[in-house]
Residue frames as a rotation matrix with the C-alpha (Angstrom) as fourth column:
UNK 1
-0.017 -0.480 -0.877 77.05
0.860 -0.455 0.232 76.42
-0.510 -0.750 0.421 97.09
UNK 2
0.854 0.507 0.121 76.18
0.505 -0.862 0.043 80.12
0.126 0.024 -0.992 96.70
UNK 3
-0.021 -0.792 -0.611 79.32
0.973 -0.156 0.168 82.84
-0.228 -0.591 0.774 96.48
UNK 4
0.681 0.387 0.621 78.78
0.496 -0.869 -0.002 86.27
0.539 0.309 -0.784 96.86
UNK 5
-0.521 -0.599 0.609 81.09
-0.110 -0.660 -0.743 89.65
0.847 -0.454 0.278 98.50
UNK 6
-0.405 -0.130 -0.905 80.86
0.911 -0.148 -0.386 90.20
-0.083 -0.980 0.178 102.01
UNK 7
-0.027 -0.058 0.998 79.00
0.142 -0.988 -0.054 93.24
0.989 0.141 0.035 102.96
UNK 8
-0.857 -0.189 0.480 78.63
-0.433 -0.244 -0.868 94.94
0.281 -0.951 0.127 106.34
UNK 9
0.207 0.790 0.577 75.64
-0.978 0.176 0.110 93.26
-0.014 -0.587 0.810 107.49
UNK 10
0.863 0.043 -0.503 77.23
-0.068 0.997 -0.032 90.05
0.500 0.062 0.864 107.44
UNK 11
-0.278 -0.947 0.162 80.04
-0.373 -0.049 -0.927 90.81
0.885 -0.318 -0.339 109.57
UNK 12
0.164 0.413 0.896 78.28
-0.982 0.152 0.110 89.72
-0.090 -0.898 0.430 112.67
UNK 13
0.973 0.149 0.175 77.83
-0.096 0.955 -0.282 85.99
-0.209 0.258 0.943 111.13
UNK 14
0.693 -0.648 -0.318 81.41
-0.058 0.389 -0.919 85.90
0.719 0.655 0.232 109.82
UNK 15
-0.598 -0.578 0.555 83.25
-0.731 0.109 -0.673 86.55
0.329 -0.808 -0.488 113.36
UNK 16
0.509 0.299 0.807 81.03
-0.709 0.677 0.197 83.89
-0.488 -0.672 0.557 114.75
UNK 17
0.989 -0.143 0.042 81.98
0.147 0.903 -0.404 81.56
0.020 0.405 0.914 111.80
UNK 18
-0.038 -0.995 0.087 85.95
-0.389 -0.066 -0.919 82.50
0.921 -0.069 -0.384 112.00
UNK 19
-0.204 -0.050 0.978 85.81
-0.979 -0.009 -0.205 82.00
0.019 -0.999 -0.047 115.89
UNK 20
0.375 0.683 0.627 84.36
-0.752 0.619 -0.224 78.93
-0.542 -0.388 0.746 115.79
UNK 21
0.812 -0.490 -0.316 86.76
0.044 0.592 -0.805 77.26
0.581 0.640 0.502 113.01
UNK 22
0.212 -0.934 0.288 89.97
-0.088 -0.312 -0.946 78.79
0.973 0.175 -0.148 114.23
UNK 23
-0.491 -0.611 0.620 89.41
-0.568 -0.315 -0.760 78.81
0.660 -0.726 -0.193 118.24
UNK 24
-0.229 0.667 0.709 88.07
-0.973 -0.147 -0.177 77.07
-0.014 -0.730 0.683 121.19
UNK 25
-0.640 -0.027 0.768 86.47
-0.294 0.932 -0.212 73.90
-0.710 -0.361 -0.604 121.49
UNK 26
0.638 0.711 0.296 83.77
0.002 0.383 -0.924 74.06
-0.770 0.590 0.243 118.73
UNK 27
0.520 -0.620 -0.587 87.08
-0.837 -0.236 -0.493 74.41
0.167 0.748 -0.642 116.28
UNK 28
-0.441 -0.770 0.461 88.29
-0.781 0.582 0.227 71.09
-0.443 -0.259 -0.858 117.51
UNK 29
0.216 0.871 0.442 85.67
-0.340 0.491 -0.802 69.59
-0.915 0.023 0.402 115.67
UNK 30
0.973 -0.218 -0.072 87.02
-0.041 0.142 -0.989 70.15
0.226 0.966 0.130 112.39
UNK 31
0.514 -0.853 0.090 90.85
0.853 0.519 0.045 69.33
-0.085 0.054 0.995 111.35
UNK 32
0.031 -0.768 0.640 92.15
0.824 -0.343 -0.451 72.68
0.566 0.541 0.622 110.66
UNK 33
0.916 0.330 0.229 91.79
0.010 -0.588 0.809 74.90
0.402 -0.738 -0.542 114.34
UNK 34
0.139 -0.858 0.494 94.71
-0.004 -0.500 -0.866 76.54
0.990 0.118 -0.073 116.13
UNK 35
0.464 0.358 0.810 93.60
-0.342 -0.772 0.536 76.01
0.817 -0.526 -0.236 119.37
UNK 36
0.902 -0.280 -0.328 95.86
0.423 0.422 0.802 74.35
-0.087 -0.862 0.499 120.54
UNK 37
-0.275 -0.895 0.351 98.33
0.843 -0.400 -0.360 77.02
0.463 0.196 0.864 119.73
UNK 38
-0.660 0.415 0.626 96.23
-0.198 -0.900 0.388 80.01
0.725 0.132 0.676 120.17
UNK 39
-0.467 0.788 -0.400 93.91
0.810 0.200 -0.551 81.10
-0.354 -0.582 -0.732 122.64
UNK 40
-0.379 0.356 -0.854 91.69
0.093 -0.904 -0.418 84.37
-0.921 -0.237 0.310 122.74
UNK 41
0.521 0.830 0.201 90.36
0.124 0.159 -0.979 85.52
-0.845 0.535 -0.020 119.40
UNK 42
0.006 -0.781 0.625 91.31
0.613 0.496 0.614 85.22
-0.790 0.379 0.482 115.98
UNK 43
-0.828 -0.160 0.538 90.01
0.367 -0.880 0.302 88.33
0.425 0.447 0.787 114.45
UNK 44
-0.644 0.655 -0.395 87.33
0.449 -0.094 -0.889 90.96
-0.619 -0.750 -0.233 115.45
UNK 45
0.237 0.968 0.085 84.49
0.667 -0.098 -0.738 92.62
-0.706 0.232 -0.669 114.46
UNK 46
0.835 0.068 -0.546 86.38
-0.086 -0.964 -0.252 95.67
-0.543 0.258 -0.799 113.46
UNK 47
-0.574 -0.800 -0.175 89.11
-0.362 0.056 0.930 94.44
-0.734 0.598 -0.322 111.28
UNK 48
-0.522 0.479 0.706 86.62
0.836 0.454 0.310 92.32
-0.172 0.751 -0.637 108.97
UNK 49
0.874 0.463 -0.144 84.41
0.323 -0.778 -0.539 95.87
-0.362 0.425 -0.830 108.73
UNK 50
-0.017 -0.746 -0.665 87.91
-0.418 -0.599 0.683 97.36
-0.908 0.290 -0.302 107.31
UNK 51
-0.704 -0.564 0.431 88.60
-0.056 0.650 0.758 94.86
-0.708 0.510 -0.489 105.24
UNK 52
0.003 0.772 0.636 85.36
0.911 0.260 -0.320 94.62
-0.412 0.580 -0.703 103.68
UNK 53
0.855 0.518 0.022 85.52
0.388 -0.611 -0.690 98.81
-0.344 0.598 -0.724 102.78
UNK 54
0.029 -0.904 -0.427 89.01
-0.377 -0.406 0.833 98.65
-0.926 0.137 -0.353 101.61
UNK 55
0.740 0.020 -0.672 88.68
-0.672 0.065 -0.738 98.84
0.029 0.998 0.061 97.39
UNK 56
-0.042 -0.981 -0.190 92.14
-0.901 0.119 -0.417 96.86
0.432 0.153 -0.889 97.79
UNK 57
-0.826 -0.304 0.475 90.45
-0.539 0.676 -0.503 94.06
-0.168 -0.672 -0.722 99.81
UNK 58
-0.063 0.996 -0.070 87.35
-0.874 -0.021 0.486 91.58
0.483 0.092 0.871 100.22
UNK 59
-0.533 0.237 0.812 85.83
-0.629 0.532 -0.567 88.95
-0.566 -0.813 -0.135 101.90
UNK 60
-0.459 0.574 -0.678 84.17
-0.402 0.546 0.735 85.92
0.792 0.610 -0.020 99.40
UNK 61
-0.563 0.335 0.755 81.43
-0.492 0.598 -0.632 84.08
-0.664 -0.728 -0.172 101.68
UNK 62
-0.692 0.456 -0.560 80.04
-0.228 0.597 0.769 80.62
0.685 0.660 -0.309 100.73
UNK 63
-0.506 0.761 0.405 76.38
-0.842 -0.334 -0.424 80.02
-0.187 -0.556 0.810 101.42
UNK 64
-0.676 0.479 -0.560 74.27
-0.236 0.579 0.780 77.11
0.698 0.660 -0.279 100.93
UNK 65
0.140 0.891 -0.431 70.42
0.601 0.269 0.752 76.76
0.787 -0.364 -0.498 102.50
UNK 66
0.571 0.433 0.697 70.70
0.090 -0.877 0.471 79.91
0.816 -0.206 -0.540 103.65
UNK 67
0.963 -0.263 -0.058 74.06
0.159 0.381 0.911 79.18
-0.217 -0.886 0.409 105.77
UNK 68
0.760 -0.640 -0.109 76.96
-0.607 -0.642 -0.468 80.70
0.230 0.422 -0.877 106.05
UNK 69
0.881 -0.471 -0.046 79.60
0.466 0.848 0.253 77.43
-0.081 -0.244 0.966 105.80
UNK 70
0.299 -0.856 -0.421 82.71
0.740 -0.071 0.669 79.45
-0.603 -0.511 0.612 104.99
UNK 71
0.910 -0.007 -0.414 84.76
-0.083 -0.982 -0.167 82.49
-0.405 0.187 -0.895 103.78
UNK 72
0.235 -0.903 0.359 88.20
0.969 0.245 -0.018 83.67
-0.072 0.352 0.933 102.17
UNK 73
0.500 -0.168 -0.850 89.94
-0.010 -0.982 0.189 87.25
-0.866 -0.086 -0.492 102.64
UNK 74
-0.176 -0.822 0.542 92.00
0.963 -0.259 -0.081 88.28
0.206 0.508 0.836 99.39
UNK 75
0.451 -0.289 -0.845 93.84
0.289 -0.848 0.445 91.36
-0.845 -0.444 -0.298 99.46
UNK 76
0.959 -0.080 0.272 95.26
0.193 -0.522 -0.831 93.40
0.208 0.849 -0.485 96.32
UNK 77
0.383 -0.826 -0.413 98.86
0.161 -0.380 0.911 93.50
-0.910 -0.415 -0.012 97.14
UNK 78
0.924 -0.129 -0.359 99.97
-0.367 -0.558 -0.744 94.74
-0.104 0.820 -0.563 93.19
UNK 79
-0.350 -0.914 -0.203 103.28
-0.936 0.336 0.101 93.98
-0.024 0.226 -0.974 91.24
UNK 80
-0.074 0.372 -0.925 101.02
-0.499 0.790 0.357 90.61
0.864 0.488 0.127 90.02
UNK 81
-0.618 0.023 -0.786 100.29
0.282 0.940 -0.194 89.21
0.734 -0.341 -0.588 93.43
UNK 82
0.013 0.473 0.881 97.85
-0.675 -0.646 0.357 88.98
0.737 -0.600 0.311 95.69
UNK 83
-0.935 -0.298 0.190 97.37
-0.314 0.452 -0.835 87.54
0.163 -0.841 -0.516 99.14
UNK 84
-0.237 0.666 -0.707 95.11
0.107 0.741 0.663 84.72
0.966 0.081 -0.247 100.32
UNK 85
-0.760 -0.639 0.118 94.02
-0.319 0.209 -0.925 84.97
0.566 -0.740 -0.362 103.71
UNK 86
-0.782 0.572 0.249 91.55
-0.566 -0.484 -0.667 84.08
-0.261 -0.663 0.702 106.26
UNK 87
-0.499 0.610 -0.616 90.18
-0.442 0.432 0.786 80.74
0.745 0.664 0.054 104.69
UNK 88
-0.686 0.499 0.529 87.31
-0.442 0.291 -0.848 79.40
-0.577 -0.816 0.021 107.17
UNK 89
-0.563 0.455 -0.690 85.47
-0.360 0.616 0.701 76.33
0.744 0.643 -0.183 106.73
UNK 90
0.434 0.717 0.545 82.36
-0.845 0.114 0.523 75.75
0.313 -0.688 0.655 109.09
UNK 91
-0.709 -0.606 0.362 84.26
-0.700 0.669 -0.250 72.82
-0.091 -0.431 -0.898 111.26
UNK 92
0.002 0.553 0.833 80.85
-0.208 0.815 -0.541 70.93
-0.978 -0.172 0.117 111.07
UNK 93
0.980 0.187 -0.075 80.87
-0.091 0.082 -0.992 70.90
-0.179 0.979 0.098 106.80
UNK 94
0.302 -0.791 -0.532 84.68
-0.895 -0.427 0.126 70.06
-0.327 0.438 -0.837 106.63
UNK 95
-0.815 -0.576 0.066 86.65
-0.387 0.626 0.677 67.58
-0.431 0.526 -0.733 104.21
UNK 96
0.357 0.805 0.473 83.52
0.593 0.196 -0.781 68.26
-0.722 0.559 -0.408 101.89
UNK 97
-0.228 -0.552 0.802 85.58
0.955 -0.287 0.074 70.32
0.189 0.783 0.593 99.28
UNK 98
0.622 0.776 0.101 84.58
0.762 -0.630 0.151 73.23
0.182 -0.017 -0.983 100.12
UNK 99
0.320 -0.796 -0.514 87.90
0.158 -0.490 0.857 74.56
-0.934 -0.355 -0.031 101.37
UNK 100
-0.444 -0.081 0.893 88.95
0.786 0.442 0.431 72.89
-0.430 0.893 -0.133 97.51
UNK 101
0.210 0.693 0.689 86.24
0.954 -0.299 0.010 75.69
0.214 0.655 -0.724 96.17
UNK 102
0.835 -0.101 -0.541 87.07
0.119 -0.927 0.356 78.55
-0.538 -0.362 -0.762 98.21
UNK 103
-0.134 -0.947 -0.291 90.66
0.062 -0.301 0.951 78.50
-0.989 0.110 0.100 96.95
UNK 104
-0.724 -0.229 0.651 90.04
0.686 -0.142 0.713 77.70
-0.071 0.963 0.260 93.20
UNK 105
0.573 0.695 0.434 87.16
0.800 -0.590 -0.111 80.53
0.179 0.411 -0.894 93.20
UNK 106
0.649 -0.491 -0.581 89.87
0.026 -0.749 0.662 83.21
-0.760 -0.445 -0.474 94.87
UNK 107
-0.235 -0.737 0.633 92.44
0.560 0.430 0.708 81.72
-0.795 0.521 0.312 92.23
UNK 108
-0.353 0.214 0.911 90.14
0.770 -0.486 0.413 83.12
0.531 0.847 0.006 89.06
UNK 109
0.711 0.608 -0.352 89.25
0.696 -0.680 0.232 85.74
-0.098 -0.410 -0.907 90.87
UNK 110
0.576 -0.642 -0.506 92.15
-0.146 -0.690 0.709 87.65
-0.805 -0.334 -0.491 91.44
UNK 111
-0.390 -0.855 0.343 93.95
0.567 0.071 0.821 86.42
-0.725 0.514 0.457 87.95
UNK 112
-0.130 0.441 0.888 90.69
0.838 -0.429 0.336 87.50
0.529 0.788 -0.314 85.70
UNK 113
0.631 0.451 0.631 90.02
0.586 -0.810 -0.007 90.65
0.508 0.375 -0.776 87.56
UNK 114
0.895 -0.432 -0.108 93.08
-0.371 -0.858 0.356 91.91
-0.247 -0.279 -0.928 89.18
UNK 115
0.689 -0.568 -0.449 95.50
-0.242 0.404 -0.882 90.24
0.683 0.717 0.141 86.64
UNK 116
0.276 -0.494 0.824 97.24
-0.894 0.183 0.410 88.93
-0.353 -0.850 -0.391 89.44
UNK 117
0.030 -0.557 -0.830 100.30
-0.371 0.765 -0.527 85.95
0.928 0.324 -0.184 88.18
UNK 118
-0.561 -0.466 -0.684 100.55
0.357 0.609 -0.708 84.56
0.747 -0.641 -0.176 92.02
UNK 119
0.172 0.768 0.617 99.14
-0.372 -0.530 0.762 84.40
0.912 -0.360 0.194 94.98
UNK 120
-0.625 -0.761 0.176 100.70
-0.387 0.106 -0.916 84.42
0.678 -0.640 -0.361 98.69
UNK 121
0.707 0.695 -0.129 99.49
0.040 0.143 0.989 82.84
0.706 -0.705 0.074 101.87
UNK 122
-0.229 -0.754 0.615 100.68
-0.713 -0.300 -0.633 82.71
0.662 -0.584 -0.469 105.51
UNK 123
0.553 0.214 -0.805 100.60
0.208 0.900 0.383 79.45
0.807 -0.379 0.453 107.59
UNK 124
0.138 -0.621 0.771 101.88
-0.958 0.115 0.264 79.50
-0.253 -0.775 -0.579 111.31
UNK 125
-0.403 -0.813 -0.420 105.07
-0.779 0.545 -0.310 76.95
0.481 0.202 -0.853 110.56
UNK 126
-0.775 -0.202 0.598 103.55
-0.557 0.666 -0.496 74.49
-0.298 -0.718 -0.629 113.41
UNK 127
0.151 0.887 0.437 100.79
-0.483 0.451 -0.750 73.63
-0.862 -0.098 0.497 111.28
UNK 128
-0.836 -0.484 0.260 102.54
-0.083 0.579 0.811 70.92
-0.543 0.656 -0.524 109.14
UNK 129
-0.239 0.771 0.590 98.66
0.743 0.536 -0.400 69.35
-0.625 0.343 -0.702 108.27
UNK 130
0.735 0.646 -0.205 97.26
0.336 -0.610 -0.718 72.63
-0.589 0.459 -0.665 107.05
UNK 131
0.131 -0.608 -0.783 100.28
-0.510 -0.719 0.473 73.14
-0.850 0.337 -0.404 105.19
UNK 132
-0.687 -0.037 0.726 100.33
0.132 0.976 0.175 69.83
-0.715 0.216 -0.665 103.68
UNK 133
0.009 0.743 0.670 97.19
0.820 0.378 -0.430 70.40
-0.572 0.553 -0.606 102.27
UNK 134
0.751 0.381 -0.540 97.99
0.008 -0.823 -0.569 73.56
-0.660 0.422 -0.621 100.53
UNK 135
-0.583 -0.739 -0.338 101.55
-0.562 0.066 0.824 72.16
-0.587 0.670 -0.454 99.07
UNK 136
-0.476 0.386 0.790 98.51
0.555 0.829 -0.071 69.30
-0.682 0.405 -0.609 97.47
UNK 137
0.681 0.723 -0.118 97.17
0.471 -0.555 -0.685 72.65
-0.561 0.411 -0.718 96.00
UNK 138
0.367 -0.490 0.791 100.16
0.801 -0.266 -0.537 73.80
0.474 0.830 0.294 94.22
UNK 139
0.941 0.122 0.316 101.00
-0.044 -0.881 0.471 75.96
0.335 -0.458 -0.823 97.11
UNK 140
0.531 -0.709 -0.465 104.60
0.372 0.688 -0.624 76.17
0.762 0.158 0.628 97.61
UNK 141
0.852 0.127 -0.509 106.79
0.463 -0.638 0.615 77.38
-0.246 -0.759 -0.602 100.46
UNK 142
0.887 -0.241 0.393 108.64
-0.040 -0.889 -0.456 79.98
0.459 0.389 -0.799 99.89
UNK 143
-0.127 -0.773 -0.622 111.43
0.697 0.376 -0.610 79.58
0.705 -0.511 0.491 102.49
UNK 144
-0.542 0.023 0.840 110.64
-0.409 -0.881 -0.240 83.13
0.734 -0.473 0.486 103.96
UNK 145
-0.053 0.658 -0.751 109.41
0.859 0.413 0.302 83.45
0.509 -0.629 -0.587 107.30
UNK 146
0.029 0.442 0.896 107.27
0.121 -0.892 0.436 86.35
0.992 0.096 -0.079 108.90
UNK 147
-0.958 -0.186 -0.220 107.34
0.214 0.050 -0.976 86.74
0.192 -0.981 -0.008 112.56
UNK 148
0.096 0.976 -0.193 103.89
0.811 0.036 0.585 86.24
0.578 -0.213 -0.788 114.47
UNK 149
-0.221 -0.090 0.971 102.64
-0.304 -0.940 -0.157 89.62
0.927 -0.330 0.181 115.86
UNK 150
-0.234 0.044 -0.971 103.25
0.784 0.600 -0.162 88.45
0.575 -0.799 -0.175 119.68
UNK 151
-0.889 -0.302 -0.343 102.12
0.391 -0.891 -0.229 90.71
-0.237 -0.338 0.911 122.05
UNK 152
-0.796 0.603 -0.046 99.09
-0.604 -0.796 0.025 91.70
-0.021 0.048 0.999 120.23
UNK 153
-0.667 0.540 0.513 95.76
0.022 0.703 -0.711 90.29
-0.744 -0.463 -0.481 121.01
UNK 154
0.131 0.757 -0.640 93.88
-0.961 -0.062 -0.269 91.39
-0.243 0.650 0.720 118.15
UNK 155
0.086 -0.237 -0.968 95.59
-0.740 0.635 -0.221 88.35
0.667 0.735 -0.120 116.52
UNK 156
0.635 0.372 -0.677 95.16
0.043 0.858 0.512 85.66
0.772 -0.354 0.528 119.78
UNK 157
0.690 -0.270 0.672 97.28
-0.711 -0.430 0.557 84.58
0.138 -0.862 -0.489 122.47
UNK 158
0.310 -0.469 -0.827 99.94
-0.452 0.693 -0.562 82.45
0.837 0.548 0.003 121.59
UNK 159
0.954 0.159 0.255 100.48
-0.300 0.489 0.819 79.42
0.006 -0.858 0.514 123.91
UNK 160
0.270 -0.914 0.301 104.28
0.879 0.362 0.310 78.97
-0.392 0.182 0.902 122.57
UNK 161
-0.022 -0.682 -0.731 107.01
-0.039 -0.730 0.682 81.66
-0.999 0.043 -0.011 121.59
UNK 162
-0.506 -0.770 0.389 107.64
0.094 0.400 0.912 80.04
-0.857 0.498 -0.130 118.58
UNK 163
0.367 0.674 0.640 105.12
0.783 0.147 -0.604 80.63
-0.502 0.724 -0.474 116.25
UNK 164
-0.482 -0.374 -0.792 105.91
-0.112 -0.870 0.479 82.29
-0.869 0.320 0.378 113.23
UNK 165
0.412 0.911 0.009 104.50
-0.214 0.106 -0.971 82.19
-0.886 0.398 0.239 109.85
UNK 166
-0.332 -0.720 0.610 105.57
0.524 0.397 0.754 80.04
-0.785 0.569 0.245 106.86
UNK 167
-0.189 0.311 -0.931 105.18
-0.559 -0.814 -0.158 81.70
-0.807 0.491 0.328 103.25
UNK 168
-0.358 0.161 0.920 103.51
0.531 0.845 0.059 79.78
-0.768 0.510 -0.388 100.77
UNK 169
-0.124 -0.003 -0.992 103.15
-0.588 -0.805 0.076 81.28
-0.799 0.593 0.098 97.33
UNK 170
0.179 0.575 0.798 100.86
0.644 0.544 -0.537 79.50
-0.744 0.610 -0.273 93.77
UNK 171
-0.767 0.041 -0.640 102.08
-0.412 -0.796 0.443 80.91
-0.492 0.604 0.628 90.77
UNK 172
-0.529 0.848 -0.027 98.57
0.274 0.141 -0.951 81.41
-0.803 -0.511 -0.307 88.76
């Protein structure tokens, strides 16, 4: 497996591969998809081009035989922590470690070059499984909870009120 930055020609391939983990019916393939919370989309074209030219942000993508299988967003949030977000594991290549790699390559990433001591994630609370498997990573929850941004489609269509987001936080 092959990790390199995101650049802007690869934003096309990465909304297909987010979409396709996180929504719909080809995300029901794999174990970690939302759709049965969520409808509509789970990010667009034009938030991942931000994100990629924000000095304060990036986008890791793993590659192997010339295939993009999956990604990870970290974000620079300063005062020793940064923020995990936006892990995506091709639904047809999952519970092959690969999720396992994305996180421990973000991990040294953000401690050796933005001395970052911790690192935060957000988990909508109803996903017990996908939380599960990040408390098996040393991910811990925080008690805090964020309110999901209802209301705004950039970020899907929630099929319940209730979604909010648990905080889960790895000190590093």
């Amino acid at each position: 497996m092959n990790f390199r930055l995101a650049e802007d020609g690869d934003i096309d391939r990465l909304h297909t591969l987010i979409e396709s983990a996180y929504r719909g019916e080809s995300a029901k393939r794999g174990w970690t998809h939302e759709a049965d919370l969520l409808g509509g989309q789970r990010t667009d074209r034009k938030s991942l081009k931000a994100i990629v030219a924000d000095p304060d942000q990036l986008i890791w993508i793993a590659e192997s035989e010339e295939k993009l299988r999956g990604c990870v967003q970290l974000s620079r949030v300063g005062g020793g922590l940064a923020y995990l977000g936006l892990l995506t594991v091709d639904p047809g290549v999952q519970a092959g470690g690969l999720g396992k790699l994305l996180l421990a390559h973000s991990e040294d990433y953000v401690r050796t070059n933005w001395q970052s001591e911790a690192i935060e994630m957000t988990v909508i609370k109803q996903r017990v499984e996908l939380i599960a498997y990040y408390e098996r990573r040393g991910y811990q929850r925080t008690g805090e909870y964020r309110p999901f941004p209802h209301g705004d489609t950039r970020f899907g269509l929630p099929k319940t009120k209730l979604l909010e987001f648990a905080v889960l936080r790895k000190q590093i």
